[in-house]
C-alpha positions in Angstrom: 79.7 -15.8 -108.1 82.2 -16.5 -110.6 83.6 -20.3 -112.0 86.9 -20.4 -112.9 86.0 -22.5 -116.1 82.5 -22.3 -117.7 81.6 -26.0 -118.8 78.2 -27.1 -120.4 77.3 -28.2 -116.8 78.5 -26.2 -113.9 78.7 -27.8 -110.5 76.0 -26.5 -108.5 77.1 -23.8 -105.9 76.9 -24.2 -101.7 73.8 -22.6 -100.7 72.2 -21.3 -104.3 68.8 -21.3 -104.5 66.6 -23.3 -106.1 66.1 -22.4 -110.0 62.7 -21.4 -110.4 60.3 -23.1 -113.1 60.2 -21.6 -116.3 56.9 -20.0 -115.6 58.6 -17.7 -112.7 59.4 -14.1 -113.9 62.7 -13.2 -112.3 65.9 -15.9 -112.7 67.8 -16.3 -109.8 71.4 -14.6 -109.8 73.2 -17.7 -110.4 70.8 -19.4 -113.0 71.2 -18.8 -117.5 70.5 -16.0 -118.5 69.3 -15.2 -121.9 71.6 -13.6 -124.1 70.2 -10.2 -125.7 69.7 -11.8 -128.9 67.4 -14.3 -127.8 64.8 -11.1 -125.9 64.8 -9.4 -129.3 65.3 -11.5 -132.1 62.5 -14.5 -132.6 64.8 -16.3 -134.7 67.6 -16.4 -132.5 66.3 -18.3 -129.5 65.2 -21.8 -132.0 69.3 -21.9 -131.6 70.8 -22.3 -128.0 74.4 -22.3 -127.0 76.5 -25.2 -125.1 77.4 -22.4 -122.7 75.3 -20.4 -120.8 75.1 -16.4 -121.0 75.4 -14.9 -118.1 74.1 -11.3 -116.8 74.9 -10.1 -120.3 71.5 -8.7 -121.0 70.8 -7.7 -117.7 71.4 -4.0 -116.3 74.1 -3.1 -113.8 70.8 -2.1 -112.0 69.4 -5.4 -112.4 73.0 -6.8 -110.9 72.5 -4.6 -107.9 69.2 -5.7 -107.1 70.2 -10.0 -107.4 73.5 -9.2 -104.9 71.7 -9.2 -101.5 71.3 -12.8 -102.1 75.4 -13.8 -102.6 75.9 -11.1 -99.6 73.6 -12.5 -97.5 75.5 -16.4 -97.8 79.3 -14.7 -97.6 80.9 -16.1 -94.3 82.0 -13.6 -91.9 79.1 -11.5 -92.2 76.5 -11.2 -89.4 73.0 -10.3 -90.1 71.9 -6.8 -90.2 75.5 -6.0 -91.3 75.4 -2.8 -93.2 72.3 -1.4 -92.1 70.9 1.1 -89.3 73.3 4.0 -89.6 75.1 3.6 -92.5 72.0 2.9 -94.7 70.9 6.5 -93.3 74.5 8.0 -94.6 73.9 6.1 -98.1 70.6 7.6 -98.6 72.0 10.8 -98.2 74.8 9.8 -100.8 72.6 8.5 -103.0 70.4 12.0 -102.7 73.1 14.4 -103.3 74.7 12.3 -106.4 70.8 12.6 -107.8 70.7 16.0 -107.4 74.5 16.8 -107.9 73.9 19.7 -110.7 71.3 21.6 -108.5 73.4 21.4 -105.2 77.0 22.9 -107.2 75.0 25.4 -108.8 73.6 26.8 -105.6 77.0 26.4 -104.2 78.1 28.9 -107.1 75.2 31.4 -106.2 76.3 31.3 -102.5 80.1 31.5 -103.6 79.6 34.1 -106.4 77.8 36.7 -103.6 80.7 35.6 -101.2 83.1 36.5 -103.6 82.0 39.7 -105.0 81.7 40.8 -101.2 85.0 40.3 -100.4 86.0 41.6 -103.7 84.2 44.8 -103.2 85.2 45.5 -99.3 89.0 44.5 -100.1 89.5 47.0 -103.2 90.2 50.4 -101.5 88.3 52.2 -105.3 85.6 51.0 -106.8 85.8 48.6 -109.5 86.0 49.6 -113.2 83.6 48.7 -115.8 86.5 46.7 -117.5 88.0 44.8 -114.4 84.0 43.8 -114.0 84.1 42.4 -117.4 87.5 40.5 -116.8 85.5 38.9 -113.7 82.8 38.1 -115.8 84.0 36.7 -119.2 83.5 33.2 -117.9 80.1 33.8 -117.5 79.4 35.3 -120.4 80.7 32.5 -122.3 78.6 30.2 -120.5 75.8 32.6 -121.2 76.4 32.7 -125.3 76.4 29.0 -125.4 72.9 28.9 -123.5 71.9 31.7 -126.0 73.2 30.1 -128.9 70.7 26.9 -128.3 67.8 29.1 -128.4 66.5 29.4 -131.8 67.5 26.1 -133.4 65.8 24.7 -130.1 62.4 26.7 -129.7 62.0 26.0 -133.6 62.3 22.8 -133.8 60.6 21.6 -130.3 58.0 24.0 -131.5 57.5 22.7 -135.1 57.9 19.3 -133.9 55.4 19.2 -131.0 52.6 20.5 -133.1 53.5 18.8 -136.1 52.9 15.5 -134.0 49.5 16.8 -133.1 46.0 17.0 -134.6 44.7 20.6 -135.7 41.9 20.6 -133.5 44.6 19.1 -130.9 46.7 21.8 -131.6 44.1 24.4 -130.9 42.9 22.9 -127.6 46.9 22.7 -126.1 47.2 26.2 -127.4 43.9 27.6 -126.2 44.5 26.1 -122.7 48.3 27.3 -122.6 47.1 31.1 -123.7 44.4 31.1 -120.9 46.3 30.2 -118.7 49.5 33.1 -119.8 46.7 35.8 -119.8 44.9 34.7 -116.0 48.2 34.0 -114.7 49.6 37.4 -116.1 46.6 39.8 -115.1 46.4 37.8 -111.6 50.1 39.2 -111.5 49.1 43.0 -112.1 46.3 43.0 -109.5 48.4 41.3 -107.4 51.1 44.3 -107.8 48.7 47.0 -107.8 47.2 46.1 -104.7 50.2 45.8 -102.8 51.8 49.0 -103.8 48.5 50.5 -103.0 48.6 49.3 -99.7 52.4 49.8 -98.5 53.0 53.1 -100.3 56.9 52.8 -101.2 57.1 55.9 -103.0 55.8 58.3 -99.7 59.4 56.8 -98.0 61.6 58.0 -100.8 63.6 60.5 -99.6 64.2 64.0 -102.0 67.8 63.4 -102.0 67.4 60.0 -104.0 65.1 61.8 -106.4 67.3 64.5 -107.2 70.5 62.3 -107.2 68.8 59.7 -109.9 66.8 62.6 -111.6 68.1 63.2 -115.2 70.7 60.1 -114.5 69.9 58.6 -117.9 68.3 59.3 -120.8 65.8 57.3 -122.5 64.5 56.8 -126.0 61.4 58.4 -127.1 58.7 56.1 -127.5 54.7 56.1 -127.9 52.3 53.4 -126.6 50.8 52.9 -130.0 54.0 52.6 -132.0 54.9 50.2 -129.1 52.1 48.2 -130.1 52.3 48.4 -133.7 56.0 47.4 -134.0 54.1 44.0 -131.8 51.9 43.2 -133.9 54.2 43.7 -136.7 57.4 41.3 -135.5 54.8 38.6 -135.3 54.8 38.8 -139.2 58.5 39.0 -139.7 59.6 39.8 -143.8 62.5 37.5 -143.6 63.2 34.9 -141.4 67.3 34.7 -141.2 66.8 38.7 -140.5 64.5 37.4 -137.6 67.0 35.3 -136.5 69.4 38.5 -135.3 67.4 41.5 -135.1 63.3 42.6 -135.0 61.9 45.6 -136.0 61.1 48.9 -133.6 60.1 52.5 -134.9 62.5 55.3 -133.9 60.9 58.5 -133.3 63.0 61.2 -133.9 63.1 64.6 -132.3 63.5 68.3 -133.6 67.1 69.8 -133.4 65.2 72.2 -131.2 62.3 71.9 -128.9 59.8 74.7 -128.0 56.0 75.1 -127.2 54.9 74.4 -130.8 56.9 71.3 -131.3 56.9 69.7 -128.1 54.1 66.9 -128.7 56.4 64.0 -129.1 53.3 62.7 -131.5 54.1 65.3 -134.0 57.7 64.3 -134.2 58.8 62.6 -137.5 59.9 59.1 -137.0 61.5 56.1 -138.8 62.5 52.4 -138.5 65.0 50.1 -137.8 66.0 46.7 -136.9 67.7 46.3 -133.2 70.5 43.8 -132.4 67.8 41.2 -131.0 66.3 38.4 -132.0 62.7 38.7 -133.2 61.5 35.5 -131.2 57.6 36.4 -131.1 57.9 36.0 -134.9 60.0 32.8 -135.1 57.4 31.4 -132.8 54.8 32.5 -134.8 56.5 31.1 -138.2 57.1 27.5 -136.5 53.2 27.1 -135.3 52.4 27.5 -138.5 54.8 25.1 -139.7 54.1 22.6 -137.5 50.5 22.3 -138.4 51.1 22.4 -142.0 53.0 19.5 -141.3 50.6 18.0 -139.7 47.9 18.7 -142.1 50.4 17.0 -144.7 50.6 13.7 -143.4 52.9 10.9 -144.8 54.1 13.2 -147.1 55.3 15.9 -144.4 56.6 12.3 -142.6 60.5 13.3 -143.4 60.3 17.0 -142.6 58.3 16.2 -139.1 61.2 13.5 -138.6 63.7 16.4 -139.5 62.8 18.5 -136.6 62.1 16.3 -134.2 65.7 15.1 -134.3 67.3 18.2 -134.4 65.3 19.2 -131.5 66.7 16.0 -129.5 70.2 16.8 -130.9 69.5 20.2 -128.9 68.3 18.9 -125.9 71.7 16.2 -125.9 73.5 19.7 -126.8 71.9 21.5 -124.0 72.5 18.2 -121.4 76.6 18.9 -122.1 76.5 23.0 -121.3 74.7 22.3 -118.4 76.4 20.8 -116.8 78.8 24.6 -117.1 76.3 26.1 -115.1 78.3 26.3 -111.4 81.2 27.9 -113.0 79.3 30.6 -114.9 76.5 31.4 -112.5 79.6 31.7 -110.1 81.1 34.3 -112.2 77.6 35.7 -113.3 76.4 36.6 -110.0 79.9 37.9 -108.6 80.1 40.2 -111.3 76.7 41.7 -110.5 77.6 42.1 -107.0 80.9 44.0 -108.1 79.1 46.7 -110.7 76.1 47.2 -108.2 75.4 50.7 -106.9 75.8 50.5 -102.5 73.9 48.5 -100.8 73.3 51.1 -98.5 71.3 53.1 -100.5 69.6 50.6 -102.1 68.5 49.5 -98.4 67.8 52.8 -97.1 66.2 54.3 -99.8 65.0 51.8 -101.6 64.3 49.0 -99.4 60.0 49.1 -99.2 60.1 48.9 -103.1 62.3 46.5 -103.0 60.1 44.8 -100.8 57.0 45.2 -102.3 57.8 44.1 -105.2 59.3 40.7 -103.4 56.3 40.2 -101.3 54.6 40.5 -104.8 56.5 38.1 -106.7 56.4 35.5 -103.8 53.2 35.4 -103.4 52.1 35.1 -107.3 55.3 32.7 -107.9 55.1 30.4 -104.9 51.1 30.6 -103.8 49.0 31.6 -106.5 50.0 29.7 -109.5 51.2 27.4 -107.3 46.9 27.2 -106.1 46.1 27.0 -109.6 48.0 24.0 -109.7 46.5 22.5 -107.3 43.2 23.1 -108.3 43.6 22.1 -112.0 46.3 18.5 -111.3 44.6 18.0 -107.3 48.3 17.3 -106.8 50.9 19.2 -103.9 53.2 21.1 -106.3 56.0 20.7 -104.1 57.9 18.1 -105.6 57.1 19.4 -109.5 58.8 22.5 -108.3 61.8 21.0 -106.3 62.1 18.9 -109.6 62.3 22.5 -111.7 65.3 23.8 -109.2 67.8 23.6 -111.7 65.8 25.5 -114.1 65.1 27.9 -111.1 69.1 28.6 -110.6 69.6 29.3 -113.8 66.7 31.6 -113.9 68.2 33.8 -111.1 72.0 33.4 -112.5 71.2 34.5 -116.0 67.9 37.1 -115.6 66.8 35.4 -119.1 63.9 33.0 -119.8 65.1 32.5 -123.5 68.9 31.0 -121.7 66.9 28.6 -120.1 64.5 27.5 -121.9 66.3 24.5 -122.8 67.3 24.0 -118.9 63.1 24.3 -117.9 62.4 21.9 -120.5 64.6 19.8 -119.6 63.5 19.5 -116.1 59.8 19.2 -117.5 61.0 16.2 -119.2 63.0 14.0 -117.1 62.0 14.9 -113.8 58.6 15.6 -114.0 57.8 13.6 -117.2 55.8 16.0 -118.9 54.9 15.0 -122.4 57.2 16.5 -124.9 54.4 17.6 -127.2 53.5 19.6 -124.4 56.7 20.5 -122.8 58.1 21.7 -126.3 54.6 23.4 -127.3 54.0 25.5 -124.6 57.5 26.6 -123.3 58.5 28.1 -125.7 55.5 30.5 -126.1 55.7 30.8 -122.5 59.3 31.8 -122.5 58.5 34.8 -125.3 54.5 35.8 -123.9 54.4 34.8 -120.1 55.9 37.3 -118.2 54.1 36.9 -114.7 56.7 38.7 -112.7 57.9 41.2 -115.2 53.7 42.3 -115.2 53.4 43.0 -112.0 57.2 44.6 -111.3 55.9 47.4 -113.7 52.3 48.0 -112.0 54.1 48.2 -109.1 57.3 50.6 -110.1 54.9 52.8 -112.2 52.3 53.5 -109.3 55.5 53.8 -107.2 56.7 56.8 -109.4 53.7 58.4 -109.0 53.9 57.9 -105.1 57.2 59.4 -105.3 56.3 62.6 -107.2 52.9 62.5 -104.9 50.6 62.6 -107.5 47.3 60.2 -107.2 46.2 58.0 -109.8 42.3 57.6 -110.5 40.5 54.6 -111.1 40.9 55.2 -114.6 44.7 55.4 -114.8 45.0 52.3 -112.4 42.7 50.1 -114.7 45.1 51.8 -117.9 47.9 50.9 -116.1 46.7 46.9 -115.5 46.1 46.5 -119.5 49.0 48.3 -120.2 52.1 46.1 -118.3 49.6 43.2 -119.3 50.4 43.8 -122.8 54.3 45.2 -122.2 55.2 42.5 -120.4 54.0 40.3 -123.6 55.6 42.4 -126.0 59.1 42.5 -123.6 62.1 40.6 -124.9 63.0 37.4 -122.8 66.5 39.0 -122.2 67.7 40.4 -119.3 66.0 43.6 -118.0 64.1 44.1 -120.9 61.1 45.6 -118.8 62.8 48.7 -118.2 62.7 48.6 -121.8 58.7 48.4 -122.1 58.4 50.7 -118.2 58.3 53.2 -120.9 55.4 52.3 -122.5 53.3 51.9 -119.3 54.5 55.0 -118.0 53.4 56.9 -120.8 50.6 55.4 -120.4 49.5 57.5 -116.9 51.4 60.8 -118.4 54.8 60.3 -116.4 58.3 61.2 -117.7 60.5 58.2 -119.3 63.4 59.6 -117.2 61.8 58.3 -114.0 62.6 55.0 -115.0 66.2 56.3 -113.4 64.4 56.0 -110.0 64.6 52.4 -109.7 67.9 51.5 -111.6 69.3 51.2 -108.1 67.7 48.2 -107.8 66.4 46.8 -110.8 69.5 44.6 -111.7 68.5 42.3 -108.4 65.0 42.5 -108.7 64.9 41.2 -112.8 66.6 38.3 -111.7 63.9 37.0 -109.1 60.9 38.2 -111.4 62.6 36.2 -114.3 62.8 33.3 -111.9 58.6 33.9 -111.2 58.7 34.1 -115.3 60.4 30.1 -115.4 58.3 29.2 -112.9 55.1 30.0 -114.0 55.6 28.7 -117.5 56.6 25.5 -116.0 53.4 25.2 -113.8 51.6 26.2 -116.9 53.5 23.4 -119.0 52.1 21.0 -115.9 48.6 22.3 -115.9 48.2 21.9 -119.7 49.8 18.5 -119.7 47.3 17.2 -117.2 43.9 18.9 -119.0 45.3 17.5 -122.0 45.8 13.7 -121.0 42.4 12.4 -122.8 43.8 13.6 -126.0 47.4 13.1 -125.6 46.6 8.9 -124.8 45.0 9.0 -128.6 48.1 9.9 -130.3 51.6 8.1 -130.8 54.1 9.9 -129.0 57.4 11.7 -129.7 60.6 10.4 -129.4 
């Protein structure tokens, strides 16, 4: 309702309601209003104006709410009027608007496969590496702007979080969060194993697919122990702007010529050097610490703690505006893919019980298991904390990273599941670099399945050497895309089987990393839920964040 002119004393309106006593909570629509001054500022409401405020201080929300009453007097309108059906067709509305970003983004993975279909079976030659990279360049860009957020954001949620926390805290958060990386991870392995054990993929192989892969690509030398030497040593990292573009891997290098005496690959002389990745294990490492120095500082690490926690919310607001990019490059992310993959006919044929094992596999630890665990930690359905993590999901599957969306998962955490940020920004960005739940259990599965295919059996003693080993590759791979055929090295050393067998499943690989990095998002997100609830006692004790 609106008076033409606002006098001291307004005439009293047909049909208003009566004004409530002072004692009542909620004014009626048509009553005064107090301005904002007078709900925040003592001083302010000992002075009144000759005119009344009105709906300044209240939400457009609020305004919503308080207009049923003037519909419900307007002439011409009959009771029930804009209800039954139409309510049912709002709801929807109102549903899709919510969950806008989600729905266009799964719209752009639908559209990208339907594109680089039509794309492939209209071109009469197969498409060149450089017209591939033409249809990708959108993506990509959208992909270095997600990259780009990723070590201002995981040092400063990280440094922030624990700086806001108590030591002993900090030690219960992080001792729940690393139980719950190692169970989930080894669940993953015996999971893997016993599948692959079960459905034999490798005895359907055909010997035309080995000899057509064999010798396809050649890897670089590498030793389990230096593997996990140059581990342990990026968690110490010598510089920390050098740790921001590159970590440290040894480089064994071989003989000009190789003959019986020289053939142990142990014996070969060997070097270092720095790769063209970020060292994240070591950047995480370096912010713990920080964080509960900070914390042990007190008033006087006040300023630095206030420091990180706003740069860490000025990458979140940062993070909020790219995403918001993600239907146009997951679009031209996954047409791309689709373009530059090998035929689909192979990969079916040959391929296709791998394939599904390792799917069965990943299903079944991403959307039963850890999803049980949830349930019998929170005694809470996990349905709608995952529905509320779709976003994060998408992106998972579009980009094959964890790092790209780690500021996507916490993001989600935060606003639609309302995990505590000292949690959320604790323990997802560990997660992100250690928890690697699908990537462990898609190499105890592809390793046995090499095996399979050059019919050799693996004892007891291999299979248990197998399981520690992808437990501890899949903590030592990168969070970048198909990093674990990286680290399939490692674990295939492990049982004596040649690095260029990791040719056998490039076929498929590119597909299969980007469901087990979605099982990687998952799980850490679960595991972000799980901690948040065993840690509520202690959480209440504490001021919060932000």
């Amino acid at each position: 309702r609106r008076h033409p002119v606002q006098t001291a004393n307004p005439p009293p309106l047909r049909n208003s309601p009566t004004i409530p006593s002072p004692s009542q909570s909620s004014p009626p629509f048509d009553t005064e209003i107090p301005s904002p001054a007078s709900r925040y500022n003592t001083t302010s409401s000992q002075s009144t104006s000759s005119h009344p405020v009105l709906y300044s201080s209240y939400s457009l929300s609020t305004l919503y709410d308080r207009t049923e009453v003037v519909r419900m007097e307007e002439p011409g309108r009959t009771e029930g009027e804009g209800k039954g059906g139409s309510s049912g067709a709002t709801g929807i509305f109102a549903t899709m608007k919510k969950n806008l970003l989600p729905v266009l983004t799964v719209m752009a993975v639908v559209g990208g496969v339907s594109m680089g279909f039509i794309l492939r079976t209209t071109s009469s030659s197969k498409w060149t590496p450089r017209e591939v990279m033409y249809i990708q360049f959108p993506g990509d860009l959208f992909l270095r702007m997600l990259k780009g957020l990723i070590i201002p954001l995981l040092v400063a949620s990280v440094t922030a979080a624990i700086g806001s926390l108590d030591f002993s805290l900090s030690k219960k958060i992080g001792g729940r969060a690393v139980l719950y990386y190692v169970s989930t991870t080894l669940l993953a392995v015996i999971e893997g194993i016993i599948l692959v054990l079960l459905i034999k993929p490798g005895s359907r192989v055909s010997d035309v697919l080995k000899e057509d892969r064999k010798g396809s690509v050649m890897s670089r030398p590498v030793t389990t122990a230096d593997t996990l030497l140059d581990l342990v040593r990026n968690l110490f990292p010598p510089n920390l702007v050098q740790s921001c573009i590159a970590q440290y891997r040894t480089v064994i290098i071989p003989p000009k010529e190789i003959n019986e005496t020289n053939s142990d690959i142990k014996l070969w002389d060997f070097t270092g050097e720095y790769t063209g990745s970020s060292n994240v294990l070591g950047l995480v490492v370096f912010s713990v610490v920080q964080g509960i120095a900070i914390a042990q500082m007190g008033k006087v690490g006040k300023p630095l703690q206030d420091f990180y926690t706003a740069l860490g919310e000025a990458m979140m607001l940062i993070t909020n505006w790219v995403i918001w990019l993600s239907p146009i490059g997951v679009f031209f992310l996954v047409a791309a893919k689709v373009l530059e993959a090998e035929s689909f006919a192979v990969m079916v044929g040959q391929m296709g019980m791998y394939f599904l094992t390792v799917m069965v596999g990943l299903i079944l630890h991403g959307f039963i298991v850890v999803p049980l665990i949830y349930v019998v930690c929170v005694k809470k359905m996990p349905i709608k904390f995952i529905a509320n993590m779709g976003q994060a999901i998408i992106t998972a599957f579009a980009t094959g990273s964890s790092s790209a969306t780690l500021s996507v998962s916490m993001g989600c955490l935060e606003e639609k599941n309302g995990i505590d940020t000292r949690v959320s920004r604790f323990v997802m960005p560990i997660g992100a670099t250690i928890n690697m739940d699908g990537t462990a259990l898609y190499e105890a599965v592809a390793v046995i399945f090499i095996s399979q295919v050059r019919h050799l059996s693996l004892s007891l003693t291999q299979i248990i050497s197998v399981s520690i080993t992808a437990t501890m590759a899949s903590i030592g791979a990168a969070s970048i895309p198909q990093a674990g055929l990286v680290t399939m090295v490692m674990v295939l050393d492990t049982v004596g089987l040649p690095a260029e067998d990791v040719s056998l499943i490039f076929a498929v690989d590119w597909l299969l990393d980007r469901f087990r990095t979605t099982v990687n998002v998952l799980g850490d997100a679960i595991g972000a839920g799980v901690v948040a609830h065993l840690s509520q006692k202690e959480l209440a004790q504490l001021p919060t964040i932000n």
